[in-house]
C-alpha positions as CSV (number, residue, x, y, z in Angstrom):
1,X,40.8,-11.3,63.6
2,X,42.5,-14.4,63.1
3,X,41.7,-17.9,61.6
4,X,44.7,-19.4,62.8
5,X,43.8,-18.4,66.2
6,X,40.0,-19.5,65.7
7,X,41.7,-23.0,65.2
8,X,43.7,-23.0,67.6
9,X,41.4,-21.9,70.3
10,X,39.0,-24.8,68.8
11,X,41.5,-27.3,69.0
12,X,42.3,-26.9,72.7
13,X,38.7,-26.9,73.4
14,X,38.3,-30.4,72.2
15,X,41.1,-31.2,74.8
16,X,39.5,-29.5,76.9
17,X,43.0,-27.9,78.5
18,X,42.8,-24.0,78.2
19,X,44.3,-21.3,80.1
20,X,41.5,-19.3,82.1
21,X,43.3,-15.9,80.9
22,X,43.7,-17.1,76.9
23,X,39.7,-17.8,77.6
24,X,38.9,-15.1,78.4
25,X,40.7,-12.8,76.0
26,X,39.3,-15.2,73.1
27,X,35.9,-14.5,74.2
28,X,36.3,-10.8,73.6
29,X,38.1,-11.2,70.6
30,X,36.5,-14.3,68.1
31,X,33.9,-14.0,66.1
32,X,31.3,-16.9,67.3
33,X,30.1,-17.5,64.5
34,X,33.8,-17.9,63.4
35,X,34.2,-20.5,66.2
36,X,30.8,-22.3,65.0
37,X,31.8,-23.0,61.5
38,X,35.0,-24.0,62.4
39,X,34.4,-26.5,65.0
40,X,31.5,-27.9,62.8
41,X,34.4,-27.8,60.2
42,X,36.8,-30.1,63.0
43,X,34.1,-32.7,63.9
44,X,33.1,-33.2,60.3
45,X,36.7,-34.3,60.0
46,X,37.2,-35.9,63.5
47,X,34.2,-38.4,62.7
48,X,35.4,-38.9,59.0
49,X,39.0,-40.0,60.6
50,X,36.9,-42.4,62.9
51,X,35.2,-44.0,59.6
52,X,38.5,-44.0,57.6
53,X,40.4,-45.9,60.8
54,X,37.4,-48.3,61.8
55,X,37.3,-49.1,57.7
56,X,40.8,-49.8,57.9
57,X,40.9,-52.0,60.8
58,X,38.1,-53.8,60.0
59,X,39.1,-53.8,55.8
């Protein structure tokens, strides 16, 4: 089991573009609670990215 591809099969989630086949083989092999933690891990950062730009622009 990968992290690397526990990110990466995270990251195209949130874009929402993903290959029915890669899906599917991701299913069978990630750990989900792997997958939970790390897209908790990637929103925690998306939203802190959205406070540090909005404090920015508006600073």
């Amino acid at each position: 089991m990968s992290v690397g591809r526990t990110i990466k099969a995270v990251a195209w989630s949130f874009f929402g573009i993903r290959k029915g086949s890669e899906s599917q083989e991701d299913l069978g092999r990630l750990n989900p609670l792997h997958v939970i933690v790390v897209a908790i891990v990637a929103v925690g950062l998306f939203v802190a990215g959205l406070i540090a730009f909005v404090n920015w622009v508006a600073g």
